[in-house]
C-alpha angles and dihedrals in degrees: 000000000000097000092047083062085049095049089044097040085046090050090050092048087053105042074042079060096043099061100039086060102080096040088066094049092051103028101075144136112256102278101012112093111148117258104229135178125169101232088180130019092191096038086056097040080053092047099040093048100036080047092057095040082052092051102039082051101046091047092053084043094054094040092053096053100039105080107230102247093056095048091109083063087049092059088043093041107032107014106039098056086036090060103043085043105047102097090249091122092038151007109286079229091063087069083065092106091063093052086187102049085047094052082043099053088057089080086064112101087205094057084074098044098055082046096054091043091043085050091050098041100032117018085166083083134082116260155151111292120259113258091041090073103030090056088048105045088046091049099036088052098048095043085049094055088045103055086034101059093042086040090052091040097055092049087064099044088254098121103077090052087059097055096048 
């Protein structure tokens, strides 16, 4: 049950891309239109699908260990800071003049998932090198699912049916 969480929440993440898409390309300032060019269909297919799985996950991770009660702490706490430091409004290499916050950030899954999509989209721009992201966006989808789906099944008791 809990893959399945992680399939539809993964599903949702990407139909959420895809139709952000276009808004990026047509909602711009006069004379600023991105410059985009796809360098690698199958490079940006991996990173978009291994992003959302690494999403969906962390986000049934984070909900099974934030007591309900506390989940506005969680948005304050997780999301807000996820969101302002994950390399969306900048190259992850522009932080290089605060050598601490660079090497912090790292511990942002999101951060990944901007490079992959800067090295995809615009491959003009500085970014993370190729096989960085793409190692930490598969395991880190993979780990995430993992510790989702027995996180989530212990919560329900589950767990200990799956180990008899």
């Amino acid at each position: 049950m809990a893959l399945e969480k992680i399939v539809v929440g993964a599903i949702q993440a990407l139909i959420g891309g895809l139709l952000v898409f276009p808004a990026v390309l047509f909602i711009h300032a006069a004379g600023q239109a991105p410059v985009i060019e796809v360098a690698s269909w199958p490079l940006l297919i991996l990173v978009m699908v291994s992003g959302s799985i690494l999403a969906s996950a962390g986000a049934l991770f984070l909900g099974t260990v934030t007591d309900p009660d506390k989940i506005q702490v969680l948005f304050a706490l997780v999301l807000l800071p996820m969101t302002m430091l994950g390399g969306v409004y900048y190259p992850w290499a522009a932080l290089s003049n605060i050598p601490w916050l660079q090497v912090l950030v790292l511990a942002n899954p999101m951060v990944y998932v901007s490079e992959g999509l800067r090295a995809t989209l615009t491959a003009q721009l500085p970014h993370m090198p190729t096989p960085a992201f793409l190692l930490v966006l598969l395991i880190g989808a993979v780990g995430l699912s993992f510790l989702g789906s027995t996180r989530w099944s212990v919560g329900r008791g589950e767990f200990r049916e799956l180990i008899r």
